[in-house]
C-alpha positions in Angstrom: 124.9 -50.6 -22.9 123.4 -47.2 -23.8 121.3 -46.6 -26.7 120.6 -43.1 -28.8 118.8 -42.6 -31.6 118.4 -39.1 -33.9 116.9 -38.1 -36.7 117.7 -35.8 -39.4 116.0 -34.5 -42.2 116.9 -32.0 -45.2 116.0 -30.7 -48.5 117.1 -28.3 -51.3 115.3 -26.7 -53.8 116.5 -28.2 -57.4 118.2 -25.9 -59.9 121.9 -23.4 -60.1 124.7 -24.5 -62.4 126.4 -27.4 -59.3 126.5 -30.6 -60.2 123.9 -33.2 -58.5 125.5 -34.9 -55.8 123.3 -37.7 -53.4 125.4 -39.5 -50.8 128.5 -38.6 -52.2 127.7 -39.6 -55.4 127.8 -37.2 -58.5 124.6 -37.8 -60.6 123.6 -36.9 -63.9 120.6 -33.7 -63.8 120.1 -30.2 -62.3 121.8 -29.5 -59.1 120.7 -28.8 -55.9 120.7 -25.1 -54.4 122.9 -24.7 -51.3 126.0 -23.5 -49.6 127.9 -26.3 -49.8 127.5 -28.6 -52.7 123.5 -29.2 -51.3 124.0 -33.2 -50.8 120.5 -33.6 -49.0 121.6 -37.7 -48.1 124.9 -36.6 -46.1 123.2 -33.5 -44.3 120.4 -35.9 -43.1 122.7 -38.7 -42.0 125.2 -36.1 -40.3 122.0 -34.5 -38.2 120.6 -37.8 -36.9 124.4 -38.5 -36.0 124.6 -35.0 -34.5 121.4 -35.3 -32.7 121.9 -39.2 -31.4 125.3 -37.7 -29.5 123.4 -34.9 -28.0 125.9 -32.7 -30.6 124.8 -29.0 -32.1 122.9 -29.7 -35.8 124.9 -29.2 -38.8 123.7 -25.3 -39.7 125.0 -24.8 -36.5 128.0 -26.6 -36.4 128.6 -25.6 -40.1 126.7 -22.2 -40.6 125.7 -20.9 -43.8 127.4 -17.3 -42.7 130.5 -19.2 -42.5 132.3 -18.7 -46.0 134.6 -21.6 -45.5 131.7 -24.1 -45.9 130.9 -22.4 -49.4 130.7 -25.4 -51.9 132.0 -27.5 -49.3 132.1 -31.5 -50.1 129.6 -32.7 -47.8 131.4 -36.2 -47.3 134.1 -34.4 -45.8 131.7 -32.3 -43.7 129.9 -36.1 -42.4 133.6 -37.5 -41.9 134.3 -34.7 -39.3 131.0 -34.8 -37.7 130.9 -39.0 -37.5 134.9 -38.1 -35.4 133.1 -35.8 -34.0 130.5 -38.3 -32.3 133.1 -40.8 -31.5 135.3 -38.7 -29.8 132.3 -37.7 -27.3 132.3 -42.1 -26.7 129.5 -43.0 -28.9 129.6 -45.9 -31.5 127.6 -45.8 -35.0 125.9 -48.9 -35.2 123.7 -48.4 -38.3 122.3 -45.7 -40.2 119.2 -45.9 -42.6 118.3 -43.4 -45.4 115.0 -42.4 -47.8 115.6 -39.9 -50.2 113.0 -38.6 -52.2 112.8 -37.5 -56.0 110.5 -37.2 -59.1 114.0 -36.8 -61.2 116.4 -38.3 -61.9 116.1 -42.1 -61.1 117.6 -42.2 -58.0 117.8 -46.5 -58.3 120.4 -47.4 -59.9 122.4 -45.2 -57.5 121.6 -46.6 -54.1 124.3 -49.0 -54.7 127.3 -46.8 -54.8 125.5 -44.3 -52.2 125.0 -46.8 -49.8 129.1 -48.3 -50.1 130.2 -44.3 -49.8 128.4 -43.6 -47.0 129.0 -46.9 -45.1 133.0 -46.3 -45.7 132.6 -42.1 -44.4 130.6 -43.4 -41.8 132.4 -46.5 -40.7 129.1 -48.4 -40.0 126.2 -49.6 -42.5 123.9 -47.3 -43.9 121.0 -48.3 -46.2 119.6 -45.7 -48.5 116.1 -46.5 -50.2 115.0 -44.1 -53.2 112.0 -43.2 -53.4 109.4 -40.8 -55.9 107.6 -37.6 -55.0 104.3 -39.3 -57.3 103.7 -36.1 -58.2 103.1 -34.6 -54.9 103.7 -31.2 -53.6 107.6 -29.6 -54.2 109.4 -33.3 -54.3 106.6 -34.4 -56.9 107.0 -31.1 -59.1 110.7 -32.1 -59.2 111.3 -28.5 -57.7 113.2 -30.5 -54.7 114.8 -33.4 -53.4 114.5 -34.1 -49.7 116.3 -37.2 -47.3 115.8 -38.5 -44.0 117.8 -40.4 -42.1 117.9 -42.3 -38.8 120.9 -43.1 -36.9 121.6 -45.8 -34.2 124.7 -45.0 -31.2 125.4 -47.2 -28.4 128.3 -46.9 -25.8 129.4 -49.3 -23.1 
């Protein structure tokens, strides 16, 4: 058995007139600033996916300069990139998540993040919330940033 791991990280500043979505999950507060609709949770778990399979990262796979990724849904953008990695022969075997933010309360959340995600992805993926404490952009509340780790094997 063959083992890869990646990691992938993003952030967007907070503010603009889209609706907050984390993990596929619309949430009540500002938006996030981005091409697409800004969901930092799936752009982190679709880059450690994309960088486990030895695959492009997602600004390159989806570039900004691209118009059709304008407002794109960023769960359909991680569908594609997860068929992506198991079309090169790679299984997802787990993905874990932290996403950081001063506001909103991101608890209540991880819930119904964590059951979207693990159904786009087709393996489980834990999300953890977690506060800025009033450090730096994230602490401000001027951002919200995510990490993520993903696990492939193959046979």
């Amino acid at each position: 058995m063959s083992l890869r791991v990646g990691l992938g990280y993003d952030v967007h500043a907070v503010g603009g007139n889209a609706p907050l979505v984390l993990g596929g999950v619309h949430i009540d507060g500002p938006g996030l600033v981005g091409h697409s609709d800004a969901d930092v949770i799936a752009h982190a778990v679709a880059d450690a996916l994309l960088g486990a399979a030895g695959l492009p990262d997602v600004g390159t796979t989806y570039p900004a300069s691209d118009d059709r990724y304008r407002n794109a849904d960023s769960l359909t953008l991680l569908g594609d990139v997860t068929e992506r990695v198991v079309a090169t022969g790679w299984t997802v075997e787990n993905v874990d998540v932290v996403v950081t933010a001063e506001t909103p309360h991101l608890a209540p959340h991880v819930a119904a993040m964590t059951a979207t995600l693990t159904d786009v992805v087709g393996a489980p993926v834990g999300v953890k919330a977690k506060r800025g404490e009033g450090v730096g952009v994230i602490g401000r509340g001027e951002a919200i940033a995510a990490w993520a780790v993903a696990l492939l094997t193959t046979r």
